[in-house]
BAFI-3210 file (N, C-alpha, C; in Angstrom, 3 decimals, decimal comma, padded with zeros to 6 digits):
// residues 159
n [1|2|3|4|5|6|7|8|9|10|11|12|13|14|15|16|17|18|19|20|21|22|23|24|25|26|27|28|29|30|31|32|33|34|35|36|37|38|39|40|41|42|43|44|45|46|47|48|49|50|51|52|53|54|55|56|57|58|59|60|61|62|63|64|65|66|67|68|69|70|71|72|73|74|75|76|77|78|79|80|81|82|83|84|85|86|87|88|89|90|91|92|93|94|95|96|97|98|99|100|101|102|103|104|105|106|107|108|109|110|111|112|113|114|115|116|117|118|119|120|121|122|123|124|125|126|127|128|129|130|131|132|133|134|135|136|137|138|139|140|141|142|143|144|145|146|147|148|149|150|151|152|153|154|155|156|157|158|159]
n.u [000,842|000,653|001,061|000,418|001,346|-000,472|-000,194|-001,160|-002,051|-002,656|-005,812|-007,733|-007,415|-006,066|-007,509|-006,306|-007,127|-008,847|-007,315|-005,642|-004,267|-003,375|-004,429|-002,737|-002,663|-000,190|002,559|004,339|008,154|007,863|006,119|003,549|002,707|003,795|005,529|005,150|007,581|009,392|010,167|012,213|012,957|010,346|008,718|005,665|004,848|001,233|-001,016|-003,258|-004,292|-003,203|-003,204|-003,192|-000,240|000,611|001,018|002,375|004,462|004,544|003,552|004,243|007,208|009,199|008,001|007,924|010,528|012,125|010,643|011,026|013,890|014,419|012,783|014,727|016,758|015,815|015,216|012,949|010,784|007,911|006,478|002,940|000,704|-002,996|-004,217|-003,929|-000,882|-001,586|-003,170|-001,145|-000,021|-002,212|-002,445|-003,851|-006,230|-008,665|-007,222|-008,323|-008,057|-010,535|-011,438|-011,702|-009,434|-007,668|-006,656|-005,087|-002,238|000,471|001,805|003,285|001,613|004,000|006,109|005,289|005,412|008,443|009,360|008,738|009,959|012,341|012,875|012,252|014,561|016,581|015,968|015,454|013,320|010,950|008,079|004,881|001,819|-001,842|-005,168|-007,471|-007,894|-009,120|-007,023|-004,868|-004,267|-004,430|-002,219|-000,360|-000,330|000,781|003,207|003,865|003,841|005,475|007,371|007,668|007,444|010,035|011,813|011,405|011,970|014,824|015,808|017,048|015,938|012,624|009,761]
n.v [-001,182|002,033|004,833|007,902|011,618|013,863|017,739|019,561|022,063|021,735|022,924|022,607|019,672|017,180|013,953|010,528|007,938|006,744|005,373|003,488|003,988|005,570|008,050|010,550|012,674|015,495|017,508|019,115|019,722|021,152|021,627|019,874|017,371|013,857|010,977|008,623|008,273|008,557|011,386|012,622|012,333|012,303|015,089|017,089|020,354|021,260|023,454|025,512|027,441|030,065|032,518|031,865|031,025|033,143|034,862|033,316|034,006|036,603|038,813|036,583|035,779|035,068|033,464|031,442|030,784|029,781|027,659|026,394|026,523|024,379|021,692|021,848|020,057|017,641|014,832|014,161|016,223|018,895|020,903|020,914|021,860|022,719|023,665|025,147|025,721|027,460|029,098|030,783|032,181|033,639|035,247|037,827|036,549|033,414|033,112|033,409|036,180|038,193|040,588|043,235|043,323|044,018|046,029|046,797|044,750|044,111|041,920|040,820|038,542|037,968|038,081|036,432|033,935|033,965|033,666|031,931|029,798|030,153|030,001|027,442|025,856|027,030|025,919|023,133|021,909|020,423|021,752|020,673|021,344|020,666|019,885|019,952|019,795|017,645|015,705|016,820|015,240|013,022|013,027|013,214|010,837|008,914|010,127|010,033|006,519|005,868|006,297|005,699|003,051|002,824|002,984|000,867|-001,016|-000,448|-000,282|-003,108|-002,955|-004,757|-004,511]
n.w [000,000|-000,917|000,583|000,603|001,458|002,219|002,678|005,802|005,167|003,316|001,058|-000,008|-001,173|-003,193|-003,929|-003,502|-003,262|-004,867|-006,619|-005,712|-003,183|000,179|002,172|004,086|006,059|006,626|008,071|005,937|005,021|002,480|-000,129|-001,197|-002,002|-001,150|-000,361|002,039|004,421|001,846|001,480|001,289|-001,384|-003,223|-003,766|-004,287|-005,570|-005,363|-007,986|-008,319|-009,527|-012,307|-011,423|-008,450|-008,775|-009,431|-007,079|-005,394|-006,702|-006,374|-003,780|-002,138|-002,607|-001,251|000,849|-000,709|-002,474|-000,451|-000,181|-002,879|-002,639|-000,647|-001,961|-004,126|-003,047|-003,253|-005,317|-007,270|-008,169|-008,122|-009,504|-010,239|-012,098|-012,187|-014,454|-017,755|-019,932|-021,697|-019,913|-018,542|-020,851|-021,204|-019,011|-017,172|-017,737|-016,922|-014,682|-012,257|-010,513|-009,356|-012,243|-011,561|-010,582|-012,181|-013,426|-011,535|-011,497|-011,112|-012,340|-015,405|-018,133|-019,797|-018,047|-015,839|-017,071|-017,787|-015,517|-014,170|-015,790|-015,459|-012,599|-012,260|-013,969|-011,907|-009,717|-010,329|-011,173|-012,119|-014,312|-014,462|-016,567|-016,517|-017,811|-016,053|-012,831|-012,344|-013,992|-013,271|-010,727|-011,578|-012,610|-010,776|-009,264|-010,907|-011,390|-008,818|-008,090|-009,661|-008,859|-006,388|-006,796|-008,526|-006,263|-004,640|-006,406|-006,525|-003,574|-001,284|000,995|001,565|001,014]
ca.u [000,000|001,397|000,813|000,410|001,147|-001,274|000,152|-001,966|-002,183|-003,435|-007,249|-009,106|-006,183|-006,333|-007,564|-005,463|-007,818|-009,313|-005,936|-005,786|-003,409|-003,813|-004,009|-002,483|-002,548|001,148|002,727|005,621|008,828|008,158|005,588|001,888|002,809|005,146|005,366|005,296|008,935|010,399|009,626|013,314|013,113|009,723|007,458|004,772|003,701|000,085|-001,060|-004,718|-004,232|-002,287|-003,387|-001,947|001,292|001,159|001,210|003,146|005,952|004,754|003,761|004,803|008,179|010,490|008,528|008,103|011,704|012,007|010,392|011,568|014,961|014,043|012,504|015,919|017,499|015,002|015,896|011,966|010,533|007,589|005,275|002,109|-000,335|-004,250|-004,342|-002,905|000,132|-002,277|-003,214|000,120|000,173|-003,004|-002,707|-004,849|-007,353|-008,726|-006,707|-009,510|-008,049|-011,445|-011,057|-012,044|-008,419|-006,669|-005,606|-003,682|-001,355|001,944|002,465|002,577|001,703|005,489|007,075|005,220|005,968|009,540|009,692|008,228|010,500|013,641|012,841|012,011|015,538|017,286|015,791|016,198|012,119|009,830|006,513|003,581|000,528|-002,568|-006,655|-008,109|-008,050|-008,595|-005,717|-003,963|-004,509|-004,089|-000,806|000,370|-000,704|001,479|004,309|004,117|003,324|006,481|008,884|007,971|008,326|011,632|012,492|011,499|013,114|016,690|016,050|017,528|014,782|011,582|008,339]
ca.v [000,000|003,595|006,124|009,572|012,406|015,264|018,621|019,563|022,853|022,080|023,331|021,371|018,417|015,742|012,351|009,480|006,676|006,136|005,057|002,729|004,698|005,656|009,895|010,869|014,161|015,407|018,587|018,484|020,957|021,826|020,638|019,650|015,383|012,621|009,195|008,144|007,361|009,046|012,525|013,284|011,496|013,307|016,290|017,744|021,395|021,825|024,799|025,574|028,783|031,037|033,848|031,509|031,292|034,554|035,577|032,746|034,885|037,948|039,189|035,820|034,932|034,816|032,387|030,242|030,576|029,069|026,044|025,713|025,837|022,815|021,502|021,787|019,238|016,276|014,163|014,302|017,423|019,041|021,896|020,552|022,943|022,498|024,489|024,606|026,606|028,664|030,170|031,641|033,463|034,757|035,720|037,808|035,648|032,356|033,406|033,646|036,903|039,431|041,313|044,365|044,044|043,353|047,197|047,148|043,491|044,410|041,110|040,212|037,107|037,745|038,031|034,978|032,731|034,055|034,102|030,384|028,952|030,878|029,619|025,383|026,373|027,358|025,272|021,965|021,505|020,574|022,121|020,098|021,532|020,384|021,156|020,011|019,239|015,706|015,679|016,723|014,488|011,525|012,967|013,367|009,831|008,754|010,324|008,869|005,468|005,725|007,016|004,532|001,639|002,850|003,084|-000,118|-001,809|-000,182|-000,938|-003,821|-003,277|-005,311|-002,812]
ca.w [000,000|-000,792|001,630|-000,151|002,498|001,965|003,690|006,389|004,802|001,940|001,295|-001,461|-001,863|-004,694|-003,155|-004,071|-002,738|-005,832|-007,404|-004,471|-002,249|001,097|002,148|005,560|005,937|007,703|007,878|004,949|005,155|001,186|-001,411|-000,769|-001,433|-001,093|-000,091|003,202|003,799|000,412|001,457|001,259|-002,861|-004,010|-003,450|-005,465|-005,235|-006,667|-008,295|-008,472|-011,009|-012,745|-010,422|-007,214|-009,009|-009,844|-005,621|-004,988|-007,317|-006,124|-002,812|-001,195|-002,703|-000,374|001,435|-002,045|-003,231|000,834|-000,205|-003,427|-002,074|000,109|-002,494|-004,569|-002,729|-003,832|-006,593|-008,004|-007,581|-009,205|-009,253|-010,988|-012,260|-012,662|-015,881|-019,048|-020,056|-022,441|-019,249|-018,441|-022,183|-021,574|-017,582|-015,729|-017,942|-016,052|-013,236|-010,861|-009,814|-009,965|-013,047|-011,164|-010,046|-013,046|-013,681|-010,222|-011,354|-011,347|-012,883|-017,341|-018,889|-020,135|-017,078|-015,115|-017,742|-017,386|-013,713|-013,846|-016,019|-014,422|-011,187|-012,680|-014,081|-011,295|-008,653|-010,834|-010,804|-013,139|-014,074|-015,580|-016,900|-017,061|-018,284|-014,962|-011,720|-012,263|-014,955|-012,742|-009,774|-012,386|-013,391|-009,607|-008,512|-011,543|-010,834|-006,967|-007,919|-010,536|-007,834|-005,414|-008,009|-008,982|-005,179|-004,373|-007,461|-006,136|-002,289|-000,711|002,011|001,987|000,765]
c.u [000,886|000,462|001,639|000,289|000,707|-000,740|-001,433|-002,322|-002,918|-005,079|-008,218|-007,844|-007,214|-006,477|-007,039|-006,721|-008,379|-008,455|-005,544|-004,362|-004,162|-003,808|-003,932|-002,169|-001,534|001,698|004,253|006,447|008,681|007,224|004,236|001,461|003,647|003,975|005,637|006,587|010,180|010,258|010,764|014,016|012,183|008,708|006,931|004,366|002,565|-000,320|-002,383|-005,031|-003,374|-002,348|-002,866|-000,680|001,486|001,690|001,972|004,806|005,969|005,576|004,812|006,209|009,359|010,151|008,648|009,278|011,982|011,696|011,162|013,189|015,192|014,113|013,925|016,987|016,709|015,017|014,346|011,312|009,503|006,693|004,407|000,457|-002,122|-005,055|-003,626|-001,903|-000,251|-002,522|-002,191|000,033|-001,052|-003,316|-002,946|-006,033|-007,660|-007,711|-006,992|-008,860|-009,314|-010,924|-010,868|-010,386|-007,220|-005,599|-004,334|-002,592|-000,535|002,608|002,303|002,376|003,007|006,356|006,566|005,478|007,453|009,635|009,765|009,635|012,463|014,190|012,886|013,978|016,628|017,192|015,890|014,443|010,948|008,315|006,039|002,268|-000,082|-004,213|-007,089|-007,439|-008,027|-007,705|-004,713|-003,446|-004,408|-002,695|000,223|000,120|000,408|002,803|004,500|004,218|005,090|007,583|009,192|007,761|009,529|012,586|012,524|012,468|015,095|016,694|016,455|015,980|013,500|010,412|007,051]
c.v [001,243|004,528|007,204|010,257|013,535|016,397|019,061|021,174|022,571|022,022|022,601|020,208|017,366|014,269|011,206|008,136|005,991|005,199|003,766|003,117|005,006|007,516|009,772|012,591|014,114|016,331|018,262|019,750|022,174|020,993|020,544|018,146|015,249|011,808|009,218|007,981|007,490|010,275|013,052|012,789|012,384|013,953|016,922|018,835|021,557|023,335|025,039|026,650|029,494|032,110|033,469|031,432|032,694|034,952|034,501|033,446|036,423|038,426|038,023|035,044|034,887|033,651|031,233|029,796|029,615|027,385|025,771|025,372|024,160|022,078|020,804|020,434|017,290|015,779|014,387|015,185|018,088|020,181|021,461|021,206|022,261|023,203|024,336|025,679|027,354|029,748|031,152|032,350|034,334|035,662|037,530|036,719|034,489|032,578|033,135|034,680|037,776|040,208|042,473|045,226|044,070|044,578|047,628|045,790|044,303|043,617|040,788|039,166|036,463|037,483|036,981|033,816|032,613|033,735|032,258|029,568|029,152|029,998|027,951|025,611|026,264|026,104|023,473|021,440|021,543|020,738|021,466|021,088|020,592|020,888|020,932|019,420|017,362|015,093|015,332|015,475|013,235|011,771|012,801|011,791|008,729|008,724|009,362|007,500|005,517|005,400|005,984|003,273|001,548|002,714|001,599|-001,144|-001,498|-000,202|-002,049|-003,914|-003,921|-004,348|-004,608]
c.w [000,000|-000,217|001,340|001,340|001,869|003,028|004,312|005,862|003,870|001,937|000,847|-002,191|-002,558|-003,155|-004,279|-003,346|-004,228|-007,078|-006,655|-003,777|-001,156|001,217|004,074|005,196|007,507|006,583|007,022|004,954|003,724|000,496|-000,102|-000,681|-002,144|-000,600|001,246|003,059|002,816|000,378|001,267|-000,929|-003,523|-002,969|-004,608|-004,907|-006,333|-006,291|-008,666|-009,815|-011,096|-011,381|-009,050|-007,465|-008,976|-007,992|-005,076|-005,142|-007,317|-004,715|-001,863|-001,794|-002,747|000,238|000,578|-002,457|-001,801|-000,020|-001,310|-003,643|-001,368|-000,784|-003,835|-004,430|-002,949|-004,672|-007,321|-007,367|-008,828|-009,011|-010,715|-011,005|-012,623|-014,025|-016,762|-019,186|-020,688|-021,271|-018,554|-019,672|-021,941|-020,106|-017,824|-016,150|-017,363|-015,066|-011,931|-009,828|-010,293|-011,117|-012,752|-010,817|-011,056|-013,290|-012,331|-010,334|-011,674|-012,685|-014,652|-017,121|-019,136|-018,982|-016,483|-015,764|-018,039|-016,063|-013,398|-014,544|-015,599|-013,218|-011,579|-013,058|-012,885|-009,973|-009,076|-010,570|-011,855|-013,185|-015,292|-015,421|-017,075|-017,677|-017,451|-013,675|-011,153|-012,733|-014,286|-010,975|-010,279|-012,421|-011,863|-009,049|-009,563|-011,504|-009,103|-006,813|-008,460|-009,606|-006,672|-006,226|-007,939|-007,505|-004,607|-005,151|-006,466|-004,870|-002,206|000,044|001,509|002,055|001,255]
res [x|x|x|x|x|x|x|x|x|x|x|x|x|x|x|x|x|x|x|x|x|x|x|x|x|x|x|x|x|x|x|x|x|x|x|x|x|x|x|x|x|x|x|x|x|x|x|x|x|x|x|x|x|x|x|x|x|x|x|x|x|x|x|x|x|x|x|x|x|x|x|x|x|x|x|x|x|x|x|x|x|x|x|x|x|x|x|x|x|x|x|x|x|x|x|x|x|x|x|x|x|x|x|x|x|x|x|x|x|x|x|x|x|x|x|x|x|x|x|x|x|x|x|x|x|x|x|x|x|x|x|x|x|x|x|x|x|x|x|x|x|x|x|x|x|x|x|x|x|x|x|x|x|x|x|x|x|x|x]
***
């Protein structure tokens, strides 16, 4: 049985049960899930919208570059988006920031899709898109299953 750790932070997390995994929710130094056990191998940050990346790389990122420092040091490492990469070219659009506020963004389309791939870049971290929510929650249960395959295959230890 793989035991997916859901951060206790996280608000509206992906359920892995249906994949036949287990969900423990447990507070993680970086990322939103791992593996029971391999939390120092993979972490996934999910990304609900453009417009949370966007304040992830705004107001808040000092404490983001924080994690994805952490983050840095994990051999599989991923920030996995619930949207498609169209919505980065066309940001503030599907954003789900109010439009009302769109004339006060600091931030372009140009520059977060710079900023994003700067930072995947620098921090050694790859970003997936996808078109939903469930996409993406297929694509993250994927990756986890993979990682702990490949971990087990090259253990010695007894899974």
């Amino acid at each position: 049985m793989i035991n997916i750790i859901v951060d206790t932070r996280e608000q509206a997390p992906w359920d892995f049960t249906f994949f036949g995994f287990t969900n423990i929710s447990q507070k993680l130094k970086a990322g939103d899930y791992s593996i029971q056990g391999l939390e120092h191998k993979v972490l996934i940050e999910r990304k609900a919208t453009s417009g949370e990346l966007a304040i992830n790389l705004g107001k808040k990122s000092k404490q983001f570059k924080k994690e994805l420092e952490i983050m840095s040091k994990v051999e599989h490492k991923y920030i996995l988006c619930e949207f498609p990469m169209d919505d980065m070219l066309i940001f503030p659009v599907n954003s789900g920031i109010p439009t009302k506020l769109w004339p006060k963004l600091r931030m372009t389309s140009n520059y977060l899709t710079y900023i994003v791939n700067e930072l995947a870049s620098t921090y050694g971290i790859k970003i997936i898109y996808s078109n939903s929510k469930t996409e993406a929650n297929e694509k993250a249960a994927d990756i986890l299953r993979s990682v702990y395959e490949e971990q087990r295959r090259d253990s010695k230890a007894p899974w």
